[in-house]
N, C-alpha and C positions, 0 to 999 in steps of 0.2 A: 138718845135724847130727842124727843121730840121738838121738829123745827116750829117756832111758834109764825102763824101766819097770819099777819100785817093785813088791814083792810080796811078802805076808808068808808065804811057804811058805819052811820052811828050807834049801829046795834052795838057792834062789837066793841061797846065800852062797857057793855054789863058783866059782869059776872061772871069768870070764865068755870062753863058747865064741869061736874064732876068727873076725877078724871085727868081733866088739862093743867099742870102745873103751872104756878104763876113761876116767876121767876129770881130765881133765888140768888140772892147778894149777899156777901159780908156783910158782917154786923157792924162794918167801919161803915158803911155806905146809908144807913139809916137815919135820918135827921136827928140833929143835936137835942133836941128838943123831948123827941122818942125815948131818948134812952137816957136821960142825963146825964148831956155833955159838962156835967159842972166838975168831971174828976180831974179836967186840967189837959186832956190829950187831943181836945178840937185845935185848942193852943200850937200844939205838938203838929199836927200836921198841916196847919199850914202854915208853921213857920219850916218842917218839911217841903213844903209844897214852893215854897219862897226860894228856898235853895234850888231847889231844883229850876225854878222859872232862871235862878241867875246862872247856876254853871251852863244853859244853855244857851242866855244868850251872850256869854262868853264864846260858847265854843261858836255861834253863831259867827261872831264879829272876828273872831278867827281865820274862820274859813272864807269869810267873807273879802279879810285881808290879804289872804293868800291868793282867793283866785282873782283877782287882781294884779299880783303881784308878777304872780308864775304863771310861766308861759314863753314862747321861742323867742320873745323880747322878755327878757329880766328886768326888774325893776324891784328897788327900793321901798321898803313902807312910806321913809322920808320922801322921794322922789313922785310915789302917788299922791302922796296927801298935799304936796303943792303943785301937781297937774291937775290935783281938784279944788283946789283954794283959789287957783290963778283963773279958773274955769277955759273952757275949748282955746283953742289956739293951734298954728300950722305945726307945729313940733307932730315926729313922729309918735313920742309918747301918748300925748294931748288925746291922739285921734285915735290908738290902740286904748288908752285909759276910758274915753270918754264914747266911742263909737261901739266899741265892740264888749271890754270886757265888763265893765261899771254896769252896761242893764241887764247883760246874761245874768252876773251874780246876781244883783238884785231881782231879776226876773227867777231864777233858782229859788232864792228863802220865800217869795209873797207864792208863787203857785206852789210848794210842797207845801207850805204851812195848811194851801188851800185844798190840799190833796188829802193830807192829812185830818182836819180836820172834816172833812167829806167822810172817811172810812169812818169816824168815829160815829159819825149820823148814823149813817148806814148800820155796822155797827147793835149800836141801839136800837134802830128800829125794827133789824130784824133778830136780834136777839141772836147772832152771829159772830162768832170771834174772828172768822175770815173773813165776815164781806166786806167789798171793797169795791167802788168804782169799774176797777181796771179787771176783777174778778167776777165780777155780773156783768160784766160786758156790756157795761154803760159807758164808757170810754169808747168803746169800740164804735158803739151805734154815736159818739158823737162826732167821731172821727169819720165815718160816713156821711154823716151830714155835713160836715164843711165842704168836704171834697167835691159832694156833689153839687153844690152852692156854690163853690169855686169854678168847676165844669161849666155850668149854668150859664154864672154871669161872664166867665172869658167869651162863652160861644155868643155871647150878644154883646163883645166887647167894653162889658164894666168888669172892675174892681171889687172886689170883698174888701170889705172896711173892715174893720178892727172891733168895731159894737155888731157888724153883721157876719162878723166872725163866730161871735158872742152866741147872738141868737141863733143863728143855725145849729153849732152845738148843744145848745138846750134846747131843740126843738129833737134834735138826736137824743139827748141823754133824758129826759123824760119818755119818749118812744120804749126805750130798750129800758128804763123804771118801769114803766106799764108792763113792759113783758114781762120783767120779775116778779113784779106785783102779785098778776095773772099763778105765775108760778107756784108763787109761796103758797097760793089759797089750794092746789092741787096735789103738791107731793108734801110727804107726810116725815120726811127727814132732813136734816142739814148738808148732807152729806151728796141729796139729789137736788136742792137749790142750787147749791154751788155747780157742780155738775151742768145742771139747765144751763145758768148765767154763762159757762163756761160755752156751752154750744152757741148761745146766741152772739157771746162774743164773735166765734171762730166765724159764724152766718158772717156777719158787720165786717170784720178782718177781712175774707175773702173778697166780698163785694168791692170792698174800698181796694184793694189790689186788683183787681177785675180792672176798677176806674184807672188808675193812674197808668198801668201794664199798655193800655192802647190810649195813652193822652197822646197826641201830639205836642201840644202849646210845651212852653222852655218849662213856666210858671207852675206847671203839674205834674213835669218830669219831677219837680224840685220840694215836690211833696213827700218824694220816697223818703229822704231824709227827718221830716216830720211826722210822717207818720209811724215812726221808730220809734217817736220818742226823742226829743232833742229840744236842749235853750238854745242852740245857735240862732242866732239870725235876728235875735230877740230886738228890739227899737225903742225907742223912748216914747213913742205913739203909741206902740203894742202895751207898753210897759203903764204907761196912764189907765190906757182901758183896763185893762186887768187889777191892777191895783184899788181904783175905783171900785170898779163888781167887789172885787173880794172883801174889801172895807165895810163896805156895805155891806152885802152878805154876814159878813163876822158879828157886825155890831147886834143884827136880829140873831145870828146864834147864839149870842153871850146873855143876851135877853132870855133866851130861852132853857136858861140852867136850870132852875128849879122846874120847870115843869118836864124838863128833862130827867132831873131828880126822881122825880115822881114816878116816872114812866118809867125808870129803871126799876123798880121798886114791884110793878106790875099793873097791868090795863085796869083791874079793877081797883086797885089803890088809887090810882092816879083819878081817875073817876070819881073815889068817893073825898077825895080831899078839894075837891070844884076844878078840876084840870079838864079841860075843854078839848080829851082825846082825839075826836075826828079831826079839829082844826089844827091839833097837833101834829097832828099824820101829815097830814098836808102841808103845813110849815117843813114839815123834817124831807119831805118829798121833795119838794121848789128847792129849798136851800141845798140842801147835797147835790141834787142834780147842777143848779148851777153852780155851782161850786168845780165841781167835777167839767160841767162846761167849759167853764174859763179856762182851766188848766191845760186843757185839751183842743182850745179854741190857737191856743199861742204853742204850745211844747208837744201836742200831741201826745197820745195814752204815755203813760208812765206806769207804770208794774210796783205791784206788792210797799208800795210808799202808805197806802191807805190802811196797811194790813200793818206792817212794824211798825211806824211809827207808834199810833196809838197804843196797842201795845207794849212795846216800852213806855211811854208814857205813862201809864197805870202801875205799871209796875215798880218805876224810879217814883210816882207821889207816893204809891202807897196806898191810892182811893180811886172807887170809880165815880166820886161825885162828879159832875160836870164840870163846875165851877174850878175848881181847884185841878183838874186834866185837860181842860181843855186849852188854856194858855201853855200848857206843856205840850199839850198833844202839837198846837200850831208852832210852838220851836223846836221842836223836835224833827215835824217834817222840813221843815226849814234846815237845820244841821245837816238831814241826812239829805236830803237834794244836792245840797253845795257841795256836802261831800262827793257825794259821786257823782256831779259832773265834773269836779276840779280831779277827778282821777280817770272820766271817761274822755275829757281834755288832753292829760298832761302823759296818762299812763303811756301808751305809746304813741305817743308824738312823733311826725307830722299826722299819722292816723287817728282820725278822732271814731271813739267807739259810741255806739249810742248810749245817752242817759240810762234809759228804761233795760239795760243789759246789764250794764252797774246795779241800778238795784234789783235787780232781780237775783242779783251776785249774793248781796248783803240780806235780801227781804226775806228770800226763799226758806233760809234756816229759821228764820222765825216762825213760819207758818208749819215748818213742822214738828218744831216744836211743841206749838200750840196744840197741832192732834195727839202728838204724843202723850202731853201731860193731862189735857182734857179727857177722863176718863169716861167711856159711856157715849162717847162723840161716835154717830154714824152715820 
């Protein structure tokens, strides 16, 4: 299958020349309107789609509760919920409930959901069932740029803030977009995108292990641990910034369903129905990238979260419409974060494994799945 290649010149809203296939959807995914949804089954899916939004965020407040709970100090549901009602206090509990493990979890569901929802952009835009953040090696290039923003400012004796966490990671994760960009317009298959993304990752990986390998400072030995991959350490100041971005960020993704719609549909559809392509590109570019920033700004690259979740997600609604997947897609990566940190936590205890090893445990079979069943994929 030919990889289709993304590009923000206006041209390439016209017409794609004879030859280039647009992109071909289920006939669930075509507006109600198109097809006359009046036979009763727009109904059907999303009240489909509704289910799905609740058994997740069941399983969400699940897990939620558990990693909480469990861990080398045991506790209670009863026992958390009034160390959280009483709020901080000298108790031992108080300060495990309240210091450590209350913003990792909550730091866990708001950056996968943000992880997640990343791949899905991604995703779309390039008309790619694997891409992903952490697979084009835009994770990696952001993960470079805090480190060396962190290098920087200890050797002049400041601090990396928590918003200049932020921006340094998307000044990484748009860098290593461009290169993909560059990419897509070049090779002429999916199968050497990914590949590319994959080399420029390992470029970014190395680099950033080059840096921290001859740190001196404590503060940069203690990045080995983050740049694995990891919610430890998480803050309730880390936990604000991030939350913030991602909030915001979300609210302009949700916005952007129907012309999402559209654009799954194909560049020249999306065109001829008033969809404002270029600005679109560009929308889908800013938002994933920081998206994927943030996540990486606080937990460092995370693996294959961008690639199954949404994935599943599509597959438990039923549709690839935006609208109706992507409140899935965001609790899903949420589910599946908490899951495997509360098992890269608890699994063998006192040793904590890294996040992004966990799911790489659970991601992996999805992604080959996905080649396996995509026939014609090369």
């Amino acid at each position: 299958m030919t990889a289709h290649r993304p590009s923000l010149d206006p041209s390439a809203a016209d017409p794609a020349p004879e030859g280039q296939r647009e992109r071909p959807r289920p006939l669930d995914d075509f507006p109600a309107s198109s097809r006359g949804a009046r036979s009763g089954r727009m109904p059907a899916r999303r009240l489909r789609a509704l289910a799905v939004w609740a058994a997740l965020g069941c399983a969400l407040a699940i897990l939620l509760v558990a990693g909480i709970c469990i861990g080398s100090v045991g506790a209670t549901p009863a026992e958390v919920l009034d160390s959280i009602l009483s709020g901080p206090d000298g108790t031992t509990l108080s300060q495990i409930v309240w210091q450590i493990r209350l913003p990792r979890v909550l730091a866990s569901a708001i950056l996968g959901g943000a992880l997640s929802l990343s791949g899905f952009l991604l995703q779309t835009f390039f008309n790619n069932p694997i891409a992903d953040p952490f697979v084009l090696g835009i994770s990696s290039g952001a993960r470079l740029a805090v480190a060396l923003a962190m290098i920087v400012l200890l050797g002049a004796r400041q601090v990396l803030t928590p918003w200049g966490s932020v921006a340094a990671a998307l000044a990484g994760s748009l860098a290593t977009m461009g290169a993909a960009l560059v990419l897509a317009r070049r090779v002429r298959t999916q199968s050497m995108l990914i590949i590319a993304g994959i080399m420029v990752g390992y470029v970014c990986s190395a680099a950033t292990n080059f840096l921290i390998a001859f740190a001196d400072d404590q503060d940069i030995v203690n990045l080995q641990s983050w740049s694995q991959g990891s919610f430890s350490g998480s803050s309730w100041s880390d936990l604000g910034v991030a939350t913030a971005a991602i909030v915001a960020v979300s609210i302009v993704v949700f916005a952007l369903s129907k012309p999402l719609g559209a654009y799954q549909l194909g560049e020249a559809f999306a065109h001829s129905v008033g969809v404002d392509v270029r600005r679109l590109r560009v929308l889908i570019v800013l938002v994933s990238s920081l998206l994927s920033a943030t996540v990486t700004a606080f937990a460092g690259p995370i693996s294959f979260v961008g690639i199954a979740a949404p994935h599943l997600a599509r597959l438990a609604v039923g549709s690839s419409r935006p609208l109706l997947v992507m409140p899935a897609c965001f609790l899903a990566g949420s589910v599946f974060c908490c899951g495997c940190d509360l098992l890269a936590r608890t699994l063998f205890s006192p040793v904590e494994l890294s996040v992004s090893a966990v799911t790489a445990v659970f991601g992996a079979p999805v992604v080959i799945a996905l080649m396996l069943r995509r026939k014609g994929y090369r």
